[in-house]
C-alpha positions as CSV (number, residue, x, y, z in Angstrom):
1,X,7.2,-15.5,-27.7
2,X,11.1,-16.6,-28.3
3,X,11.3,-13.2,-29.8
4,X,9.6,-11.4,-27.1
5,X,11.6,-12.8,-24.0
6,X,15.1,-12.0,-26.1
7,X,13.7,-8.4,-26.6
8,X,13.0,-8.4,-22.4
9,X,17.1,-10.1,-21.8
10,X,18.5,-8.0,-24.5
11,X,16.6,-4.7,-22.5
12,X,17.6,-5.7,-19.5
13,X,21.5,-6.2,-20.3
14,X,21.5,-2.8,-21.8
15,X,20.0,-1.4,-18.7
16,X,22.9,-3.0,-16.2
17,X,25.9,-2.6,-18.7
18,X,24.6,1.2,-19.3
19,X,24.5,0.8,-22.4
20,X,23.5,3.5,-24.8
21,X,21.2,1.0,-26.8
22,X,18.6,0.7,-24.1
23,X,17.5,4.4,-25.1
24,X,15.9,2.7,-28.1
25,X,15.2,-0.8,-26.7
26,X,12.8,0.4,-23.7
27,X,10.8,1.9,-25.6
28,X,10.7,-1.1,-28.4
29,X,9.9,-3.4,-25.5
30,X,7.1,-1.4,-24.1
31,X,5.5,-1.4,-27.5
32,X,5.8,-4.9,-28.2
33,X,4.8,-5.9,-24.3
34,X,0.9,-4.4,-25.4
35,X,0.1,-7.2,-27.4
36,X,1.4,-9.9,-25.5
37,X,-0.3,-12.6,-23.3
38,X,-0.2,-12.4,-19.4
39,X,1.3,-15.5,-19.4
40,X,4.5,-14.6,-21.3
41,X,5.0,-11.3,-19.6
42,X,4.7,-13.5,-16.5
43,X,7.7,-15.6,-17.5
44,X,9.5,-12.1,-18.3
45,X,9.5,-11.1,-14.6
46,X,12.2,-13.6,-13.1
47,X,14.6,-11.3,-15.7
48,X,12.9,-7.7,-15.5
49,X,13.5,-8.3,-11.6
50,X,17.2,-8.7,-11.7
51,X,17.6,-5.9,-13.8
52,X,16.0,-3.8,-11.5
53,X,17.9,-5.1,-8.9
54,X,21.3,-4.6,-10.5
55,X,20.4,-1.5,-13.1
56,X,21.5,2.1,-11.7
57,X,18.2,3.9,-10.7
58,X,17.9,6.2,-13.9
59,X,17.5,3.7,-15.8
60,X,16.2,1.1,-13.7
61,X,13.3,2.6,-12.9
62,X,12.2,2.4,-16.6
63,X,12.1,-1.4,-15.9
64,X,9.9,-1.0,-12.9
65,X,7.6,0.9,-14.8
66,X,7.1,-1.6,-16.9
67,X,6.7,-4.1,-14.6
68,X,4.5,-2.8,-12.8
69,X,2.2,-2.1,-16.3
70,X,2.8,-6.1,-16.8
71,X,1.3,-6.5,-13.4
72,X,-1.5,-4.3,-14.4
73,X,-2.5,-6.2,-17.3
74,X,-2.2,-9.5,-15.1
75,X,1.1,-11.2,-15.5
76,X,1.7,-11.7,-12.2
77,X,4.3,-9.7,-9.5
78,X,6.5,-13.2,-8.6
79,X,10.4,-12.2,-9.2
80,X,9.9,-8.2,-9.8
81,X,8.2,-7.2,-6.4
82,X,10.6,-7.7,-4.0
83,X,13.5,-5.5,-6.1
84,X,10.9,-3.0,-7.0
85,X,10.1,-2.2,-2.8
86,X,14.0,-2.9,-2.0
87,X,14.9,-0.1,-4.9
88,X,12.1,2.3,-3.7
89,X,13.4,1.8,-0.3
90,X,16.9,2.7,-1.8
91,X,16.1,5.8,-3.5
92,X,13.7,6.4,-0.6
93,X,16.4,6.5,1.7
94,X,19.0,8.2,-0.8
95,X,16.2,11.0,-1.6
96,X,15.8,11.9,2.1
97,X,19.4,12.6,1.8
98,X,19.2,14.9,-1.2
99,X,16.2,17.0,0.2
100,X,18.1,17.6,3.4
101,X,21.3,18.4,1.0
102,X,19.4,20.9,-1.3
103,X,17.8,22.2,1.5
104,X,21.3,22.9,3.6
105,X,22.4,24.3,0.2
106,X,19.9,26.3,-1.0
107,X,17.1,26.8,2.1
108,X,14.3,26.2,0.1
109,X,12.7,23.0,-1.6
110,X,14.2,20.6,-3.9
111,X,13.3,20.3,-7.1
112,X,10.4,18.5,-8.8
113,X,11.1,14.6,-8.5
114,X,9.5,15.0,-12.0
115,X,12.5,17.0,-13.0
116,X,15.3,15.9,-15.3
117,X,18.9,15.3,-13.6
118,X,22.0,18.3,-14.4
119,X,25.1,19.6,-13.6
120,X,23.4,22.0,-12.0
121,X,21.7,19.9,-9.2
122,X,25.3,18.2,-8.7
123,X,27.0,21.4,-7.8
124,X,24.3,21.8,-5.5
125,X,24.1,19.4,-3.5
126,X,28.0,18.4,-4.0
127,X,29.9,20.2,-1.1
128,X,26.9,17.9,1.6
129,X,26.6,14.3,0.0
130,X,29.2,11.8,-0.1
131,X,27.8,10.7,-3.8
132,X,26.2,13.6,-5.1
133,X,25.8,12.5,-8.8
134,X,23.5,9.0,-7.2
135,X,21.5,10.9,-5.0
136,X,20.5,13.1,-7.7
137,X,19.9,10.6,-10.2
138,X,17.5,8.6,-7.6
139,X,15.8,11.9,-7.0
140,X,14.4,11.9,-10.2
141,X,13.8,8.4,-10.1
142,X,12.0,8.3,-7.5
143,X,8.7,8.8,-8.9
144,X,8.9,6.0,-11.3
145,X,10.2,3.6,-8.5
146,X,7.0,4.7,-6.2
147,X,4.6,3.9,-9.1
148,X,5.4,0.6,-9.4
149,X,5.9,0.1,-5.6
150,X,2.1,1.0,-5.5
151,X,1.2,-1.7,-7.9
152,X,3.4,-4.6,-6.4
153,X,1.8,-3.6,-2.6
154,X,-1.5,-3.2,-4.3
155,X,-1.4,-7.0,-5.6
156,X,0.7,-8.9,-3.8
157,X,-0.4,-10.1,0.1
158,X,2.9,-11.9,-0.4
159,X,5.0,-8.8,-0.5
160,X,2.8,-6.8,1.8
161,X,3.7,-9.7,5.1
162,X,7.1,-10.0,4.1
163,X,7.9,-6.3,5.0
164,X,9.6,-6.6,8.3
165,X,10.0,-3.3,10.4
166,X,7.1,-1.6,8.1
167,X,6.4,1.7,10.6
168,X,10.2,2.6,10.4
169,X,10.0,1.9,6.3
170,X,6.5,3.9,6.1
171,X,7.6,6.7,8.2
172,X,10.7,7.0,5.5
173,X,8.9,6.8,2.8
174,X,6.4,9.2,4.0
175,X,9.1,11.7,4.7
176,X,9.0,12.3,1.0
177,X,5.4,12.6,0.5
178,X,5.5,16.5,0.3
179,X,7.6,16.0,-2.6
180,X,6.3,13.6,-4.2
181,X,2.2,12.7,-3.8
182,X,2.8,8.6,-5.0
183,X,5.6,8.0,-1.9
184,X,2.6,8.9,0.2
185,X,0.8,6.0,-1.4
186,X,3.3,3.6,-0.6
187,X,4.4,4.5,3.0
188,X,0.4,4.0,3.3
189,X,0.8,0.8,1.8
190,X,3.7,-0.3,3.4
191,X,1.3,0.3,7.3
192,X,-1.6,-2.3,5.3
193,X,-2.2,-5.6,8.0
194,X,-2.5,-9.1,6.2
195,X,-3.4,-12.0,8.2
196,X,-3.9,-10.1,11.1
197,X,-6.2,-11.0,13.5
198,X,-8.9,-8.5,15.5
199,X,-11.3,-8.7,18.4
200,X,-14.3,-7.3,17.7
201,X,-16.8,-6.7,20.9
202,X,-19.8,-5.4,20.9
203,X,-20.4,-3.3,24.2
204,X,-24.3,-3.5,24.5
205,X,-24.7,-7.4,24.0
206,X,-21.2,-8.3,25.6
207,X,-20.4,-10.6,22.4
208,X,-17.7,-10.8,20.7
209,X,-16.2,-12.1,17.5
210,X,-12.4,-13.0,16.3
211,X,-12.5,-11.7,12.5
212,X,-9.3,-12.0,10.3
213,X,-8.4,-9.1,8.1
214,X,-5.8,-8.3,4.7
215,X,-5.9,-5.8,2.4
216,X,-8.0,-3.2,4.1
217,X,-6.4,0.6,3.2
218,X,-8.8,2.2,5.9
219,X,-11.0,2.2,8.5
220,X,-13.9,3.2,6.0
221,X,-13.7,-0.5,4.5
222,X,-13.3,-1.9,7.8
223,X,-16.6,-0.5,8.9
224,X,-18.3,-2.1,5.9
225,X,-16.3,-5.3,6.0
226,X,-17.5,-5.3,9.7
227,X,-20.9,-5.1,9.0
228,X,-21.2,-7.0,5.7
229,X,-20.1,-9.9,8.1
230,X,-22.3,-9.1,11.3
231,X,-25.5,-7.4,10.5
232,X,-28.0,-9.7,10.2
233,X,-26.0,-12.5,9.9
234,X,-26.0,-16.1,11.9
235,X,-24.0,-15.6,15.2
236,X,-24.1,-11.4,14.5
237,X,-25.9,-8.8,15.4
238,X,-29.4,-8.4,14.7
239,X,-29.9,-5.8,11.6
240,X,-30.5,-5.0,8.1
241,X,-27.7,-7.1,6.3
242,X,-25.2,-4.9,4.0
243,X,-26.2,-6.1,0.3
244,X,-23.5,-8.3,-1.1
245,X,-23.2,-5.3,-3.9
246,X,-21.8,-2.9,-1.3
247,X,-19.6,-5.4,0.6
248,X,-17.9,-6.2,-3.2
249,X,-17.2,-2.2,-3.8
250,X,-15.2,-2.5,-0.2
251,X,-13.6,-6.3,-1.4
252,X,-12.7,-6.4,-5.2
253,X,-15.3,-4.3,-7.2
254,X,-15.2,-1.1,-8.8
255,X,-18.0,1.3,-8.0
256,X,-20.4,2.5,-10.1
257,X,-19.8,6.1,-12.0
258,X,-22.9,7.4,-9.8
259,X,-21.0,6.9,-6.9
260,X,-22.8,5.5,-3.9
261,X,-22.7,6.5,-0.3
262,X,-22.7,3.9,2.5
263,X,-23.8,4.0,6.2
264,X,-22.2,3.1,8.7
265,X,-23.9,1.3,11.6
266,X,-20.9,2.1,15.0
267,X,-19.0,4.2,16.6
268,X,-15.8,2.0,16.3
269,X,-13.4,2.3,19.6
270,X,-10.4,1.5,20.7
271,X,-9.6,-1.1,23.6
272,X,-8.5,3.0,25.5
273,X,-11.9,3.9,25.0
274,X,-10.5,6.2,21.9
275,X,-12.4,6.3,18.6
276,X,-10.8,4.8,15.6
277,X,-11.2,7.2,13.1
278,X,-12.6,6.2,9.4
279,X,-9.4,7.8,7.9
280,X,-7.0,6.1,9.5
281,X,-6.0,2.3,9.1
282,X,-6.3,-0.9,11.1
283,X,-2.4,-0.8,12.0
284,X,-3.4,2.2,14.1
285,X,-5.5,-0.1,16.7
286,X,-3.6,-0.5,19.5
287,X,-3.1,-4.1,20.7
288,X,-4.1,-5.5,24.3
289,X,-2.0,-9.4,25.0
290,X,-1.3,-9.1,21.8
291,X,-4.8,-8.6,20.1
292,X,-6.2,-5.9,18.4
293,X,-9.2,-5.0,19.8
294,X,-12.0,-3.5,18.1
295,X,-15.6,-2.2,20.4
296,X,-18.5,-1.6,18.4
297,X,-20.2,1.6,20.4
298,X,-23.9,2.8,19.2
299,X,-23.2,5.4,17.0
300,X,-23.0,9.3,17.6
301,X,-24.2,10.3,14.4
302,X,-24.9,9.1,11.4
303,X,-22.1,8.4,9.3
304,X,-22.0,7.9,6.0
305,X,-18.9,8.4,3.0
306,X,-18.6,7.3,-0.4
307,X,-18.2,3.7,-1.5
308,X,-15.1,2.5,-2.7
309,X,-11.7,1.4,-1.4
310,X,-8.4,3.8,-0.8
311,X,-6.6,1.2,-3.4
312,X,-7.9,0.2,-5.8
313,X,-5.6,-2.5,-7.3
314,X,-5.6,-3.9,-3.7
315,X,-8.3,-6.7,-2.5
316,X,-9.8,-6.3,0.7
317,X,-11.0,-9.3,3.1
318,X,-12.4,-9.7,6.3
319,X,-13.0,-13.2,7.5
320,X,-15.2,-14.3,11.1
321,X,-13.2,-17.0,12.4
322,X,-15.0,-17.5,15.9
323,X,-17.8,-16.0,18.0
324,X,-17.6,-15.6,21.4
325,X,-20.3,-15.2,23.9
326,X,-20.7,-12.8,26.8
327,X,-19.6,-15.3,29.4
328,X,-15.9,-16.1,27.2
329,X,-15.3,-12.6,27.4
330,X,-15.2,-12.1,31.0
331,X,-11.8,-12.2,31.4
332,X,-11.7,-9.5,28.4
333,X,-13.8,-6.8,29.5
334,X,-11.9,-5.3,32.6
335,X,-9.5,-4.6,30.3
336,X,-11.7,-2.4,28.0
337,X,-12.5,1.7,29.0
338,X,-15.6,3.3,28.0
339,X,-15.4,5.2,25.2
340,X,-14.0,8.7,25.7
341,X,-15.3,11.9,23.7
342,X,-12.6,12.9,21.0
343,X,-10.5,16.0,21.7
């Protein structure tokens, strides 16, 4: 272990200082990190962390990566998370910069994020960026950064509530996505609700229930989420109750290689009377006071998509807190349209 955790401080040194040696360290390191315990990789975070906080992108984004493969094999994301979204954010911002710079330069695309930085790309973009040679080196760092990012949003609740002005980030990040697919995975993540509380009516009985939700990438899992907790369940609505199998392949399980296909049992709708459509995600439910409301409407057709969730690293839950009967909610209702037809 001794060994091990020198190996980590001596990597991450070389990282910071720039030092030609962590060419042949990184690579010793992610070797060695294969066989080793959760528990020691866990106590290697605290000191991966700052050097991804302090190491130029290039080469600190070789540090995320492995984080975020230590995260995968279940160390856990304390001390790395927060400077692996900060330096996505970074190079997020810087990279917006550079394809607006290329594209002044050279009115077409900027190169593949997958690319390898040169002289070339510097004399490019020079003559429109303030710091030509940064910008291109967190272009092509940019992927490694969002690859991580993905796994620390995936796993950590934590990191997910802390992010304050998360449209604004997510609309950055998603700026990017034609460039690079895994940005779009994390300005996704970035708009993911923890701890957020819904009202959920149901417009033929006039009940209602107050459900709290985390870790839910679309409205596909919150349909099943919904129903795994009111289908035929005490204080729900009458029905045929989801099987606990299906609700796990929307919560924490993988699904099967045959690959399922659920039902779903509403038309959800918006407190505007607009549907809330299956690909979008609960952040895009408008609030009334405060409250995101949720109608359950009889559906149109029969739905049905295959089972799984958007991310898969990322647990879903959906928790009924309180149920409300017709005569709570009647200072509710006037506030709720009928359900439009969608353009």
């Amino acid at each position: 272990m001794r060994e091990f955790l020198q190996l980590v401080d001596a990597t991450v040194r070389a990282a910071v200082a720039e030092d030609q040696a962590f060419s042949d360290l990184m690579p010793r390191l992610m070797h060695a990190s294969q066989n080793v315990p959760p528990t020691v990789l866990t106590m290697a975070m605290t000191s991966m962390g700052e050097g991804i906080a302090a190491a130029p992108p290039n080469l600190g984004c070789w540090l995320a990566i492995i984080a975020g493969a230590w995260a995968e094999q279940g160390a856990t994301t304390f001390g790395v998370e927060e400077p692996v979204l900060a330096r996505t954010l970074e190079v997020a911002r810087s990279g917006v910069g550079f394809a607006d710079a290329w594209r002044a330069a050279t009115g077409g695309p900027p190169p593949d994020p997958a690319g390898q930085p040169s002289q070339q790309v510097v004399d490019t973009v020079g003559p429109h960026l303030a710091d030509p040679v940064g910008a291109m080196m967190a272009w092509f760092a940019m992927e490694k950064f969002a690859l991580s990012a993905n796994t620390m949003l995936s796993k950590s609740p934590q990191l997910r509530a802390s992010v304050a002005q998360r449209e604004d980030k997510a609309r950055l990040v998603g700026r990017l996505a034609e460039h690079c697919d895994k940005m779009d995975w994390v300005a996704r993540l970035l708009r993911v609700l923890d701890d957020e509380r819904l009202l959920v009516l149901d417009r033929k009985t006039g009940q209602g229930w107050t459900v709290t939700i985390g870790g839910i990438g679309d409205n596909f899992q919150l349909h099943v989420l919904l129903a795994g907790a009111l289908l035929g369940r005490p204080g729900g609505l009458p029905g045929e109750p989801v099987p606990a199998e299906v609700v796990a392949w929307f919560t924490d399980t993988d699904v099967p290689d045959s690959g399922p296909i659920v039902n779903s049992a509403w038309n959800l709708v918006d407190a505007h009377g607009q549907w809330i459509y299956n690909e979008g995600v609960p952040a895009d439910v408008p609030a009334v006071n405060g409250t995101r409301v949720v109608v359950l409407d009889p559906p149109s057709y029969r739905r049905s998509f295959p089972a799984g969730r958007k991310h898969p690293m990322m647990t879903g839950r959906l928790v009924l807190e309180g149920v409300h009967h017709p005569e709570d909610l009647a200072a509710w209702w006037p506030h709720i349209r009928p359900a439009e037809n969608p353009v």
